[in-house]
C-alpha positions in Angstrom: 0.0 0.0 0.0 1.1 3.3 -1.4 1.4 6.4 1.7 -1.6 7.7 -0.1 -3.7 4.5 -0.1 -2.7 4.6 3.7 -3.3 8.0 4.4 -6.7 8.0 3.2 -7.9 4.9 4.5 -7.4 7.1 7.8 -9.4 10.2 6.7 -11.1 9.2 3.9 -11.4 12.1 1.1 -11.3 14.9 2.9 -8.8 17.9 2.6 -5.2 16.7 3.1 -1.3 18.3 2.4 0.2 15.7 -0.4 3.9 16.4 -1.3 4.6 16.2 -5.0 8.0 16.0 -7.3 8.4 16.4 -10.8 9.8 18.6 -13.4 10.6 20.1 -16.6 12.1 17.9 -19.1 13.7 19.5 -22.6 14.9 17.9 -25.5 17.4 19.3 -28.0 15.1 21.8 -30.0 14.3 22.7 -26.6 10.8 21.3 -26.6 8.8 20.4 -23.3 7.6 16.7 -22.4 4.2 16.5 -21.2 2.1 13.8 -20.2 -1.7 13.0 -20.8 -2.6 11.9 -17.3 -5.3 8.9 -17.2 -6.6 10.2 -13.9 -8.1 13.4 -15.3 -7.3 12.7 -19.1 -5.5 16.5 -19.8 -1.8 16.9 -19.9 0.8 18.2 -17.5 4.0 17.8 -16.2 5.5 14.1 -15.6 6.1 13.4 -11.5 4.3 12.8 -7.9 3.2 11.8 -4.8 6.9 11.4 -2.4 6.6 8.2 -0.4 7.1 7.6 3.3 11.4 7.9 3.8 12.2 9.2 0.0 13.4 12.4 -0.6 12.9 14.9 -2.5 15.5 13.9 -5.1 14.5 10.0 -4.9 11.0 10.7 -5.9 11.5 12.8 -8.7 13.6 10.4 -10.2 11.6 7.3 -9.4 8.6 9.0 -10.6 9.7 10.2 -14.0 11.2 6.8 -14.7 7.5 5.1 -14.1 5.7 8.0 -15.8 8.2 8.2 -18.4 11.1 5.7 -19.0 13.6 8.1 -18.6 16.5 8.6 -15.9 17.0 12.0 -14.8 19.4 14.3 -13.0 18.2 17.4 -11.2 19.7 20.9 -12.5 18.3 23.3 -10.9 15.2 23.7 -8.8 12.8 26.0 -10.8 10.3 26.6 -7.7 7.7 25.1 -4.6 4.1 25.7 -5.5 2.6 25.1 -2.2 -1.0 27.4 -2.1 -2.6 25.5 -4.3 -5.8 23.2 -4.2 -7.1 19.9 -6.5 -9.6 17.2 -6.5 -9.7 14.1 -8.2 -12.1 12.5 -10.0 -12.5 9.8 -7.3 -13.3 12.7 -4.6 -10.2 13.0 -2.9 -9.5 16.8 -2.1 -5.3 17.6 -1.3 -3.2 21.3 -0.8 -0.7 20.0 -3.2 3.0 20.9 -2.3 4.8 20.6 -5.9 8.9 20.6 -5.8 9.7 21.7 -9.5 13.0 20.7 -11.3 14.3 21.3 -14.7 15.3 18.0 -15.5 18.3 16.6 -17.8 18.0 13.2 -19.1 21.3 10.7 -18.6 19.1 7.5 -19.7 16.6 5.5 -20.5 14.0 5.3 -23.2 10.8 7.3 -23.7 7.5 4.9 -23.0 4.2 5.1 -22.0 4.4 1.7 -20.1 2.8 2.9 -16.7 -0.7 3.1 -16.5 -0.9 6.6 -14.9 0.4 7.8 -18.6 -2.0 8.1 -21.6 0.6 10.1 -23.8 3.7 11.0 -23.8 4.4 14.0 -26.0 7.1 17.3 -26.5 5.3 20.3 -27.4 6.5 23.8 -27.7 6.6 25.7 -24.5 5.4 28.4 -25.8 2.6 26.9 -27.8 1.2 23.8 -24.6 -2.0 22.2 -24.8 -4.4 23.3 -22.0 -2.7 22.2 -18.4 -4.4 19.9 -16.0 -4.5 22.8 -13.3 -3.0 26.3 -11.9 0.0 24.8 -10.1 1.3 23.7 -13.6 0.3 27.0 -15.6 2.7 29.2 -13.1 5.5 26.6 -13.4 5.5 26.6 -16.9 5.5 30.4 -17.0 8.3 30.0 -14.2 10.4 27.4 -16.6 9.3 30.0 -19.8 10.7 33.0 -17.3 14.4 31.6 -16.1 12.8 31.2 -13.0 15.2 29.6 -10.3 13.9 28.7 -6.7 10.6 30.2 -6.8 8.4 30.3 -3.9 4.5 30.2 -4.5 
């Protein structure tokens, strides 16, 4: 059982803090990756939930390798989003806490293997499809701005 599965079979769906990882990845003609989420079937930025004793770092990594195939190294930390809110389409309600990374990739191979991924696709920054939520709008514009260790 997953620290969220645990978590809520304590308090059920209401309003809890959930810690998030993930990032920015670029490839050479400096095009964004995004992924279709299943859960809510719009795209966004690859990453998630941190488990119980996994760092910041670890969880980044370990999620973009499920989401995505690919093994990355941190190179800078673009910003923490941490006032803003989300539901999901089971009813769970969370303040996510996002730690945002621009994101090299040292290996692997792109694939849509895990089941939380629809699509895997590199768009245009400037030019995105419409983002799952707020919290990855403003790090977009934060990645699109230079930004580097951005509090929100």
């Amino acid at each position: 059982m997953n620290y969220i599965q645990w978590i809520r079979s304590k308090v059920g769906r209401e309003k809890i803090f959930l810690n998030f990882a993930g990032g920015c990845v670029v490839n050479e003609e400096g095009h964004i990756l995004l992924q279709k989420r299943h859960d809510k079937q719009m795209w966004g930025f690859p990453g998630g939930a941190l488990e119980l004793g996994e760092s910041i770092e670890e969880a980044v990594k370990r999620e973009i390798l499920e989401e995505t195939g690919l093994v990355v190294e941190l190179k800078k930390l673009i910003g923490i989003y941490s006032k803003y809110f989300d539901s999901y389409p089971n009813g769970d309600k969370a303040q996510t806490i996002v730690h945002f990374f621009e994101l090299e990739v040292v290996g692997g191979e792109l694939s849509t293997f895990d089941e939380e991924t629809l699509e895997l696709k590199f768009f245009d920054p400037n030019e995105p499809p419409e983002l799952v939520n707020k919290q990855h709008e403003d790090a977009l514009a934060d990645y699109l701005s230079g930004g580097n260790c951005i509090i929100r």
